[in-house]
C-alpha positions as CSV (number, residue, x, y, z in Angstrom):
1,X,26.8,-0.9,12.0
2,X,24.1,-3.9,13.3
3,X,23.2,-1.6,15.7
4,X,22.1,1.7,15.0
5,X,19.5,-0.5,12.6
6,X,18.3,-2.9,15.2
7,X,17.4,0.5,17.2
8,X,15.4,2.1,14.2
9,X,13.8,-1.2,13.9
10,X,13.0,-1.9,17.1
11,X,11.6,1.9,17.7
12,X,9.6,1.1,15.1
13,X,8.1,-1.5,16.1
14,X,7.0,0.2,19.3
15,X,6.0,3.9,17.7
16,X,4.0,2.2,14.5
17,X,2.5,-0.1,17.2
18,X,3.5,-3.1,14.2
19,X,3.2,-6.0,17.3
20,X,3.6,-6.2,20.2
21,X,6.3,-8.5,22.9
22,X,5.5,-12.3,22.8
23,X,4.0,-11.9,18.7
24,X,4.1,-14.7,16.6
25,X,5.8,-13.4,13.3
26,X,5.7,-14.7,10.0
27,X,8.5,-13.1,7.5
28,X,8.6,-13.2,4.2
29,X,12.2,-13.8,2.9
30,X,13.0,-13.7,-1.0
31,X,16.7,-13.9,-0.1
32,X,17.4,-10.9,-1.5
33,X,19.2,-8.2,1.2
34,X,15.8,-6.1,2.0
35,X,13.9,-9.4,3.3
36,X,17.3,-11.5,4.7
37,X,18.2,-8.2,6.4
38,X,14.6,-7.9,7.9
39,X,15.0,-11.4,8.9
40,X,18.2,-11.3,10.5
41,X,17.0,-7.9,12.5
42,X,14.4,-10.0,14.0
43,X,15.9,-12.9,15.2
44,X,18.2,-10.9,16.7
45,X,15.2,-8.8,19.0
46,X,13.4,-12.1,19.7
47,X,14.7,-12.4,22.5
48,X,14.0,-8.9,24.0
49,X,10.6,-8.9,22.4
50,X,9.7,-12.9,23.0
51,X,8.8,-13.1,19.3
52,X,7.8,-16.3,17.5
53,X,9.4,-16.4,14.2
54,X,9.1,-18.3,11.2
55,X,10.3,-17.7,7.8
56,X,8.4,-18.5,4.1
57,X,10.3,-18.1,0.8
58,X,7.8,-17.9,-2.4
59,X,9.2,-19.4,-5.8
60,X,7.3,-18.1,-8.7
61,X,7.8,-20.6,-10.9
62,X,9.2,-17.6,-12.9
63,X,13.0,-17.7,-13.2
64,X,15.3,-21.0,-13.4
65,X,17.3,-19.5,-10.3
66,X,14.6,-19.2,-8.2
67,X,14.8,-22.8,-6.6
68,X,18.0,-21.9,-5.7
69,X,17.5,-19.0,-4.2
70,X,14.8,-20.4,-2.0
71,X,17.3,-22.9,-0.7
72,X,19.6,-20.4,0.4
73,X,17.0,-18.9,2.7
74,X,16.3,-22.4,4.1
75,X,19.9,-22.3,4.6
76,X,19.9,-18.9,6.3
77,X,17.2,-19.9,9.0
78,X,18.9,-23.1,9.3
79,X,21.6,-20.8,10.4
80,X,19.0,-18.7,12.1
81,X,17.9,-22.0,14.1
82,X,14.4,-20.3,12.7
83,X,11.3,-22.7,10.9
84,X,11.3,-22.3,7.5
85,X,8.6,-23.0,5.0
86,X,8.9,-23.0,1.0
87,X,6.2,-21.9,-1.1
88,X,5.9,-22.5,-5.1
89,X,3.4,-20.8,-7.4
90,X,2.7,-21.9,-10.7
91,X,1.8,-18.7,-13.0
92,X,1.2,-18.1,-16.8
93,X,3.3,-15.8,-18.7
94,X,0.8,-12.7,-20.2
95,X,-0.2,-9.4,-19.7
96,X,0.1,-7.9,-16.1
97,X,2.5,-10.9,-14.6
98,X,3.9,-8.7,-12.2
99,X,0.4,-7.9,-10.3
100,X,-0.7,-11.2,-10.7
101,X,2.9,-12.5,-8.8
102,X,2.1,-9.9,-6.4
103,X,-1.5,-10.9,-5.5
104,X,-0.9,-14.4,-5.6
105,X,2.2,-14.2,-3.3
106,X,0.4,-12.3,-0.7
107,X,-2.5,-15.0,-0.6
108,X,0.0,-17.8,-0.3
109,X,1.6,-16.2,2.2
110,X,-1.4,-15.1,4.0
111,X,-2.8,-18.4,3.5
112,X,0.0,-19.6,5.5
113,X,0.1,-17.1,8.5
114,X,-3.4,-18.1,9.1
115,X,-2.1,-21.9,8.8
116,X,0.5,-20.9,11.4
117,X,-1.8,-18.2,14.2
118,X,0.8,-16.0,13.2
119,X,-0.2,-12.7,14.5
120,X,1.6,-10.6,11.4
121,X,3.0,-11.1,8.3
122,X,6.4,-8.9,8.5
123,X,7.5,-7.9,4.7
124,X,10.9,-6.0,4.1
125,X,9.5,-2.3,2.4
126,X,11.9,0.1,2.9
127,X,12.1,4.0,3.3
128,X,13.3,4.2,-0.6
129,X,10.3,1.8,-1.6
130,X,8.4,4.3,0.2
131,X,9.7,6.9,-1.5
132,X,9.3,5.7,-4.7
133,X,6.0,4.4,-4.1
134,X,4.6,8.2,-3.3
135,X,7.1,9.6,-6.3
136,X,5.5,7.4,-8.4
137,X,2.2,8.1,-7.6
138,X,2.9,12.0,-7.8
139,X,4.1,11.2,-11.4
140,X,0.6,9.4,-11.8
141,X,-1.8,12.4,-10.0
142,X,-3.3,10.0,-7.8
143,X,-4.0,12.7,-5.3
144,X,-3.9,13.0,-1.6
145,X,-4.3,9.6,-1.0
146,X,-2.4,8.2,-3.4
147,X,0.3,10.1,-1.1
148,X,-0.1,7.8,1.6
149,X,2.4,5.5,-0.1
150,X,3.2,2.1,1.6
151,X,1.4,1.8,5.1
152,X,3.9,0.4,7.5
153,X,0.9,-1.4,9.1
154,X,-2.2,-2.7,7.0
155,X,-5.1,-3.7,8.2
156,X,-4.7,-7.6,7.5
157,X,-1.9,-7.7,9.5
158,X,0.7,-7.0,7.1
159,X,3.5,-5.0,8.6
160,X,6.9,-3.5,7.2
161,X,9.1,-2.7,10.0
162,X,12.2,-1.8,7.5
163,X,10.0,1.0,6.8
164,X,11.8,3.8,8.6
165,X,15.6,2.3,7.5
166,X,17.0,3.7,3.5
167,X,18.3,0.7,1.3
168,X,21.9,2.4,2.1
169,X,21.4,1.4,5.9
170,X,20.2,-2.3,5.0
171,X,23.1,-2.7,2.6
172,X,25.5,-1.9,5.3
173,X,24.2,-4.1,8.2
174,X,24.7,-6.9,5.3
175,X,28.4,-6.0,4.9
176,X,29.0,-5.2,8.7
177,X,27.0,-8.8,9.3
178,X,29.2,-10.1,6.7
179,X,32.2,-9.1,8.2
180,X,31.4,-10.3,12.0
181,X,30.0,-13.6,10.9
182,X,33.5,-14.1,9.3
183,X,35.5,-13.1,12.4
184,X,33.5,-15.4,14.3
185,X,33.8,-18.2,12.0
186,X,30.0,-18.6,11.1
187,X,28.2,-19.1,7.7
188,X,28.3,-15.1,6.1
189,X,25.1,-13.5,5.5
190,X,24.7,-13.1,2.2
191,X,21.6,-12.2,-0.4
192,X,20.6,-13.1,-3.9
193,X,19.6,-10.7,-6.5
194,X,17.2,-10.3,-8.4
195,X,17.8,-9.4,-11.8
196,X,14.7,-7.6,-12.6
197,X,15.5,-4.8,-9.5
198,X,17.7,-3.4,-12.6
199,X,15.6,-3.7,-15.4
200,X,14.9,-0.2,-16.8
201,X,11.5,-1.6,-18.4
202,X,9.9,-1.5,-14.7
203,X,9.3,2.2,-13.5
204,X,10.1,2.3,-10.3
205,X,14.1,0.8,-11.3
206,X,13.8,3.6,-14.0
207,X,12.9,5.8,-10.6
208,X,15.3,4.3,-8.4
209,X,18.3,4.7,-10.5
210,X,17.8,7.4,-12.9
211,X,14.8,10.3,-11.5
212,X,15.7,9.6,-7.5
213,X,19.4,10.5,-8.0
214,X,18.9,13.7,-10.3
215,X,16.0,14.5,-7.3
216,X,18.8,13.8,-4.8
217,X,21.6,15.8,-6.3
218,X,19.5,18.8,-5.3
219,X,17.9,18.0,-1.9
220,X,19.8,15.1,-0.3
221,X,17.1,14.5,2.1
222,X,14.9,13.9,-0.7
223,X,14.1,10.4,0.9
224,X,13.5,10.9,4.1
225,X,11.2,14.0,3.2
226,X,8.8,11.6,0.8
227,X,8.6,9.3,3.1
228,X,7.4,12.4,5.6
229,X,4.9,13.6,3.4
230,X,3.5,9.6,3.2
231,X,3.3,9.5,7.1
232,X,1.8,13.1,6.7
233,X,-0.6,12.2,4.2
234,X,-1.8,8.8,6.4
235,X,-2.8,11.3,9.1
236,X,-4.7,14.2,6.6
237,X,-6.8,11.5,4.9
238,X,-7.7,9.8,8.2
239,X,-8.6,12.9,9.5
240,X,-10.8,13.8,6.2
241,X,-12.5,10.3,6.4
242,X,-13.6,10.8,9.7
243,X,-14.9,14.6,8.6
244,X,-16.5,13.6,5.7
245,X,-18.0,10.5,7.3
246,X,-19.8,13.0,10.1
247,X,-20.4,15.4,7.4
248,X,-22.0,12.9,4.9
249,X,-24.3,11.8,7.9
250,X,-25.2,14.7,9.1
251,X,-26.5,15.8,5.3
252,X,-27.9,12.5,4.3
253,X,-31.8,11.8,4.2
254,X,-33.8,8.9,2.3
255,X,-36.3,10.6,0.2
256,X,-39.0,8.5,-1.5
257,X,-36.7,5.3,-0.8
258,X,-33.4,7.1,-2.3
259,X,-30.6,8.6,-1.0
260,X,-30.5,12.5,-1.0
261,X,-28.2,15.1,0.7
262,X,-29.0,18.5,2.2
263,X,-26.9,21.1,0.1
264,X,-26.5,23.2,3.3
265,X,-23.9,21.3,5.5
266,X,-22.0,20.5,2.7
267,X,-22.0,23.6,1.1
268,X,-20.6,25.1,3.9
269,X,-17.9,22.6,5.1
270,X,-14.3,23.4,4.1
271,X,-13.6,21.4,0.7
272,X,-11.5,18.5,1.7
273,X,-14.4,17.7,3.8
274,X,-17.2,18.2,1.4
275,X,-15.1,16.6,-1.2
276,X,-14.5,13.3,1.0
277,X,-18.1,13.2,2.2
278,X,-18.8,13.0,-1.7
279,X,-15.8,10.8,-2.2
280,X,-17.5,7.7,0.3
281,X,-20.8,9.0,-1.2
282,X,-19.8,7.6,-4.6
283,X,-17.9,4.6,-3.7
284,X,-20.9,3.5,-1.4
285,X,-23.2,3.4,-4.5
286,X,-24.5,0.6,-6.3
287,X,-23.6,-1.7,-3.4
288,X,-20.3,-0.4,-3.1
289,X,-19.5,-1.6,-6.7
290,X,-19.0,2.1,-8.2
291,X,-15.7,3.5,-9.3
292,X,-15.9,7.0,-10.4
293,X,-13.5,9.2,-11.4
294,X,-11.9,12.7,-10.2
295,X,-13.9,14.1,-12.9
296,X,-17.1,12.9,-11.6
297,X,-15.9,14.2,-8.3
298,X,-15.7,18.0,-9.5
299,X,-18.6,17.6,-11.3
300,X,-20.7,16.4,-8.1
301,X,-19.6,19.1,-6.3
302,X,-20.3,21.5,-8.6
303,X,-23.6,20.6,-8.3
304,X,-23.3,21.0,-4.7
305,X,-22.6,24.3,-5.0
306,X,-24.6,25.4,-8.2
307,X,-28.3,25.7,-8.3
308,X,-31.4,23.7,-9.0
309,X,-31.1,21.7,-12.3
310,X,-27.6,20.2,-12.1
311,X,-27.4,16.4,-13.5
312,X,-24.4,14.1,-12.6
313,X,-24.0,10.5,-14.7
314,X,-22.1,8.8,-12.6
315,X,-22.5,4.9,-13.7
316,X,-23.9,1.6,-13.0
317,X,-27.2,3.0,-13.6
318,X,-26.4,5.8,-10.7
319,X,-27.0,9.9,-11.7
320,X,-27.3,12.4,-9.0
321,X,-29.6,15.6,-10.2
322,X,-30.2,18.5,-7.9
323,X,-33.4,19.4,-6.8
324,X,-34.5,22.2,-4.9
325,X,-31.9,22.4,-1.7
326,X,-31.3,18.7,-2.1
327,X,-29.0,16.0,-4.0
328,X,-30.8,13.2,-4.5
329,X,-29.2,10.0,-5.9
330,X,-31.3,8.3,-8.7
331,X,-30.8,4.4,-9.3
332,X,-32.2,4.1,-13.3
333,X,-33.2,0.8,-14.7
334,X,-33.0,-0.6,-17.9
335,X,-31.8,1.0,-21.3
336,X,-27.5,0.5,-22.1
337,X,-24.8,1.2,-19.7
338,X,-24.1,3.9,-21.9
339,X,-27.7,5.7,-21.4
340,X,-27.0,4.7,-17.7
341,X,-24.5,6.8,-17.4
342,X,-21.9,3.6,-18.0
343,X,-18.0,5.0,-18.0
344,X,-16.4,3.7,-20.8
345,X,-13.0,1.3,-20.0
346,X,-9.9,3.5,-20.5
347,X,-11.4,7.1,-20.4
348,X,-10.5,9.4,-17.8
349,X,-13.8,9.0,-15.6
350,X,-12.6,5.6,-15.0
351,X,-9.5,6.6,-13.2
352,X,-9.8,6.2,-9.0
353,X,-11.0,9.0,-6.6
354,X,-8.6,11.6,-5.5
355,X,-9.3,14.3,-2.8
């Protein structure tokens, strides 16, 4: 079984373009099988690929077991023959702990590559995060984009080469590994757990082990083909950024020291284009600080496409009102947020653009 999962990994590697032979590659190993699987995949290619690795296990400062657990991945690379670094965070109990474990994880560990010249930071996603990532955010209408899921490369150098392996295939190069380590008389690989992967309070273990099973029952590919439509997605919106982006500057003019857009080209582009040239539009506003809503979307196209007269509130002091055969974006000053155009926190305009 260790090698059917080294080939997906390494292929990978090569068709994502995640790094290239000779990188240096920091991991990010909580000990459980995901990130210890991960880990193990790549020392075993880096030799064929000439990779630099080092290892760095974050305690949270959450959970009385998580000292231990970070001493069994020091143990691992000690196994490993692989430098390992040990990371604690110090984090208040409240709302939202869970993002604020995420983002604060991500800059240690970032904070660290960048200590290190590592060229990537190498996490251990999976196809079935993947695919609960986009189900997810189907549940949540978060639109095309919202379809793109997990990217198995981000632009900061983050990079998830598990991606295209299911949890079932990581779980059985663990037992397999298992298995040969004891033959050969070496430590076992083995991986921690934690205990909040099966709390039913979080959504995506209430997706994991109650909605993806019922979806699987009646397409067993059901995986594989979410994780499809993510890669599928990636390349749509890409190639609706780069419309829109010609689109948008083909129609824009400054008009009396404002922005303003001919109705023509964007009347007659296809609608995924318009929409995205009105999509970066919005979020270039008020220096880029504007987060409109779907609803504000529909409503800016409509005045696209209906005549003079039109009025779009928008926010931060930003309304779009259609003149004539142009669009022009209108900056107010003074008065409330509110007779700005202000969104109020929680309503539905406040919710992220979707195309």
């Amino acid at each position: 079984m260790l090698a059917p999962l080294r080939s997906t990994v390494r292929a990978t590697i090569r068709r994502r373009g995640l790094f290239g032979r000779g990188a240096r590659v920091l991991v990010a190993c909580s000990g459980g099988p995901d990130s210890v699987v991960l880990t193990d995949v790549l020392v075993d290619l880096s030799a064929e690929l000439s990779l630099s690795l080092a290892v760095a296990s974050v305690d949270h400062g959450l959970r009385a077991e998580s000292p231990a657990e970070v001493e069994h991945v020091r143990a691992l690379c000690a196994g490993w023959g692989v430098p390992f670094h040990a990371l604690r965070l110090e984090l208040v109990r409240g709302p939202g702990l869970q993002a604020r474990a995420r983002e604060a994880r991500y800059a240690a560990l970032m904070a660290l590559r960048n200590e290190l010249s590592a060229d990537v930071l190498a996490v251990g996603h999976t196809r079935d995060d993947q695919a609960e990532t986009v189900l997810s955010r189907v549940l949540r209408g978060s639109g095309v984009r919202g379809l793109r899921g997990i990217w198995p490369s981000r632009p900061d150098q983050v990079v998830r080469p598990l991606i295209d392996c299911s949890r079932a295939d990581v779980l059985a190069h663990l037992s397999a590994r298992g298995t040969l380590a004891d033959q050969q008389g070496r430590n076992v690989l083995a991986a921690v757990r934690d205990p909040s992967n099966d709390d039913p309070a979080f959504e995506r273990v209430r997706l994991r082990h109650e909605t993806l099973p019922a979806l699987r029952a009646e397409d067993p590919e059901v995986l594989r083909h979410l994780a499809e439509l993510a890669d599928d997605a990636r390349d749509l919106v890409e190639l609706a950024e780069r419309g829109g982006a010609d689109l948008l500057a083909a129609a824009l003019e400054i008009v009396d020291g404002q922005r303003a857009l001919a109705v023509a080209p964007l009347r007659d582009a296809p609608r995924a284009l318009r929409r995205e040239a009105l999509r970066q539009l919005l979020t270039s506003a008020a220096g880029g600080t504007l987060h409109a809503g779907r609803a504000h979307l529909v409503e800016l196209e409509h005045a696209v496409l209906a005549g003079p007269g039109a009025h779009v509130l928008v926010g931060r002091g930003v309304s779009y009102r259609r003149e004539g055969h142009q669009l022009r974006e209108l900056q107010a000053t003074g008065g409330t947020e509110h007779e700005r155009g202000g969104l109020r926190p929680g309503s539905e305009e406040t919710t992220k653009l979707c195309i």
